[in-house]
N, C-alpha and C positions, 0 to 999 in steps of 0.2 A: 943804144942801151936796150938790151934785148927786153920781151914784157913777157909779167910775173902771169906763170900759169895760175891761175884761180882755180881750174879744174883738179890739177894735182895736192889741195890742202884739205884734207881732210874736213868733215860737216857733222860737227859732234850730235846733232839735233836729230841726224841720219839716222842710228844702229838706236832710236832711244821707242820701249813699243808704246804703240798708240792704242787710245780707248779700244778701239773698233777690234784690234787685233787683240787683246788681254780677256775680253767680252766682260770687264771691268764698269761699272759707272763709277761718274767721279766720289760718288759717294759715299759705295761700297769699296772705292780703292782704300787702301791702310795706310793711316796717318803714322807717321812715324812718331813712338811715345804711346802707342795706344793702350801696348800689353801692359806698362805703368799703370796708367789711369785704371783700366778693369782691376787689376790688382789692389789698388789702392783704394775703389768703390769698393771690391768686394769684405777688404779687412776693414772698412767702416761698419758695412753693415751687418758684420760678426762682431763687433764693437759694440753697435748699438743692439742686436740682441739679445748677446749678452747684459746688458743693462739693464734691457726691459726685463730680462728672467730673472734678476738678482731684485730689483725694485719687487716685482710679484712675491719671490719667498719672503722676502722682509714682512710686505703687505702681510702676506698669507701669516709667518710668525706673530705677527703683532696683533691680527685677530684672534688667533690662538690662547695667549697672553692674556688678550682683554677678558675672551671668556673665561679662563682658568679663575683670573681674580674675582669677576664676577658669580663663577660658581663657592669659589671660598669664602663670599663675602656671603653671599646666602644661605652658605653650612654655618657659617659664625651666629648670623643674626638670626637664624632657627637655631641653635644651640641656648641663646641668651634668652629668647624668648622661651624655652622648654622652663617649667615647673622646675626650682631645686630639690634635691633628695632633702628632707629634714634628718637632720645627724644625730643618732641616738643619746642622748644626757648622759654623762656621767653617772656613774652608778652613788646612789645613796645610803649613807649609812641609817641603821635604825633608829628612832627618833623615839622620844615622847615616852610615858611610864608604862609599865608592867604590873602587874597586880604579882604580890608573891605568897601567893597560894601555894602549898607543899603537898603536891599531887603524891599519893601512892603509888608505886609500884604496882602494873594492869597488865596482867594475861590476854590484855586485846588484840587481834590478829591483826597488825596493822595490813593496810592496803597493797602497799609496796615498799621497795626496799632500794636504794641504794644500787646502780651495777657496778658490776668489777672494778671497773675503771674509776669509780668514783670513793670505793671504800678504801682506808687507810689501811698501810700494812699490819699484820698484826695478826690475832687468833679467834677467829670466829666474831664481827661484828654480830650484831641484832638485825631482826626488821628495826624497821625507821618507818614511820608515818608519812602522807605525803602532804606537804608543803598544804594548809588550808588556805583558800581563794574566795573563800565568801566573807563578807562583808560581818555574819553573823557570829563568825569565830573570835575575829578580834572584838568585837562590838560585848561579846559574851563573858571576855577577862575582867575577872575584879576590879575595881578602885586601888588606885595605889594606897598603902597601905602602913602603919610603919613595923618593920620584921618584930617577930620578939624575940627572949633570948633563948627559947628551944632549939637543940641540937638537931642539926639535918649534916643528909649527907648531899652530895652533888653527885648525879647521875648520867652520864654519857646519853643522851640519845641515839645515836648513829651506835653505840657497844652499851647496853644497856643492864649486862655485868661487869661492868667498869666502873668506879668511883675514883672523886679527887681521894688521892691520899698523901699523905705526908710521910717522905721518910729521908733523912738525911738533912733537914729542914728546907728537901724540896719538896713540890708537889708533881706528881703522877697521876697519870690514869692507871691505876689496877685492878685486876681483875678481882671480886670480894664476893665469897660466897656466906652460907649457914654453917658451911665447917671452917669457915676463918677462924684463928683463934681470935680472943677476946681483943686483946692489944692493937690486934690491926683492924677491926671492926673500931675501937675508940679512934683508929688512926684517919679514921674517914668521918669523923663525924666533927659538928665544928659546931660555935655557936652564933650565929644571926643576928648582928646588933645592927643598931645606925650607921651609917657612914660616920667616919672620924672626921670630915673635911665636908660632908655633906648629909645631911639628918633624910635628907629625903631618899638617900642610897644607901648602901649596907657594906658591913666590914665582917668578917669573918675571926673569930677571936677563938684561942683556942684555950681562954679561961686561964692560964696559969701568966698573964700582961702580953704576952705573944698573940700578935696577928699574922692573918695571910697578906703578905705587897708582893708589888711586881719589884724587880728591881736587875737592869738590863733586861728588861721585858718577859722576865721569865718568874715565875711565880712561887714562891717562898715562903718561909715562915720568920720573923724576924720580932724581935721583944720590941713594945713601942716606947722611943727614946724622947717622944715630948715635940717632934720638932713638925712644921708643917710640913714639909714634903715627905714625911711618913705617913703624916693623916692621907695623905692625895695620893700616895700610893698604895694604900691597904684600902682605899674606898672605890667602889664597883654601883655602878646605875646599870640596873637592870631595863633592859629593855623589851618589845615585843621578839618575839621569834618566829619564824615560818612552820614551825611544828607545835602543836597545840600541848598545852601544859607546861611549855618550857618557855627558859626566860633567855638573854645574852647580856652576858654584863660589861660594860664599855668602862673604862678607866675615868675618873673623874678629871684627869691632869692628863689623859692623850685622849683629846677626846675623836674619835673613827677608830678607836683601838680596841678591839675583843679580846675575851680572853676564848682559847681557842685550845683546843690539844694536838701536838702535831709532834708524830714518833711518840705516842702519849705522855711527851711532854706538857706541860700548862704552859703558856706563854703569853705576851700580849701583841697581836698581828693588825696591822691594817684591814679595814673592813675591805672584802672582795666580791663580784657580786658573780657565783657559784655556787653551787648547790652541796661542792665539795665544803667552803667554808661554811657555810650556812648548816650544817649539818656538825662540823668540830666545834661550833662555837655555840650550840645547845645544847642549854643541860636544865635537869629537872632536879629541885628542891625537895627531895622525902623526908622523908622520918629517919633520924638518925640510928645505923644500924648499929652504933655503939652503947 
């Protein structure tokens, strides 16, 4: 049996290279799977920085936040603690008596007048007085008083040739001079009794059972038919006024309600607090020019 060359079988261990020959150590040789693991360390730790940067904005928002509410909380509680504006009252109607003195008709240069914007349309207003602020003026007005029954006319303060007149069994503001004839000079004159619903206010009677009432708020001449809401509408409380010598007569049955001229119409208006009403709704008591 012939024997088996050993020499001729190949020595797989032969062709394989050594440390010495690679100039490798075994430490630095490359493990197989390494370029995995590095890969797989490095998307961890872009993982985890990503984390840490999203934790930090949150962080960072959330202080943000806290100061925001913190500062709104301190504009609130400075707001509340701040003083309130106090809110101007309601505007008040005129109260309390008049004395009804029937001032003449006065050449006196009033102070001031009314501007443009404030005068009613129409032809030539008057000076107007200005509004008295001292304590001495009203303090200076008669005692109430009870009217008698002498004929006056009513006199426009704000058109001071203007009187109530009567025509059509309404009343107007028109304009009444020295050449009026006789009829219309009677047509402004009225006479001054008691109030029909109230002794202590005044009715305007025009002598033949006909009085002046409002009636839909507008100012008229009508026969008195007995009944009480005739008395209450032909009866007028004079009140004080912001122009001296004059009085505002308030309805006994609306009571904030003036009588007032508007388009020089007479009428009965809610009290306003203007200088434009304030000024339509005084009038001076003379001497009848009828």
């Amino acid at each position: 049996m012939p024997e088996r060359d050993t020499e001729s079988a190949p020595d797989p261990s032969a062709h394989l290279p050594k440390v010495w020959e690679t100039g490798e150590s075994l430490e630095e040789s490359r493990i197989p799977g390494t370029r995995r693991l590095w890969l797989a360390g490095a998307l961890l730790l872009a993982v985890l920085a990503s984390t840490v940067t999203a934790v930090t904005v949150l962080d960072e928002d959330k202080a943000r936040t806290t100061d925001a509410l913190s500062d709104e909380r301190t504009e609130n509680t400075s707001a509340v603690d701040e003083p309130l504006v106090p809110v101007p009252s309601a505007a008040t109607a005129p109260s309390g008596k008049s004395g009804l003195a029937a001032p003449e008709p006065s050449g006196t240069t009033a102070e001031g007048s009314l501007s443009p914007a404030d005068q009613q349309g129409g032809a030539g207003p008057g000076p107007v007085a200005q509004p008295s602020t001292s304590k001495s003026a009203s303090a200076g007005r008669p005692p109430a008083s009870k009217p008698s029954s002498a004929r006056k006319s009513v006199q426009a303060v704000n058109y001071p040739d203007r009187y109530w007149h009567l025509g059509d069994d309404s009343v107007r503001l028109d304009r009444v001079s020295p050449r009026s004839s006789s009829w219309t000079r009677q047509e402004v004159s009225f006479k001054l009794v008691p109030g029909l619903a109230d002794a202590g206010c005044v009715s305007f009677s025009l002598g033949d059972g006909r009085y002046l009432r409002h009636s839909r708020f507008l100012l008229r001449a009508d026969r008195h038919n007995g009944s009480e809401l005739f008395k209450q509408d032909a009866t007028f409380c004079p009140r004080p006024s912001a122009f001296p010598g004059a009085v505002m007569l308030e309805s006994v049955n609306y009571r904030g309600r003036f009588l007032r001229h508007r388009d020089f119409r007479l009428r009965l208006d809610p009290y306003e607090q203007s200088g434009l009403y304030r000024a339509d709704s005084a009038f001076r008591l003379v001497k009848g020019l009828g």
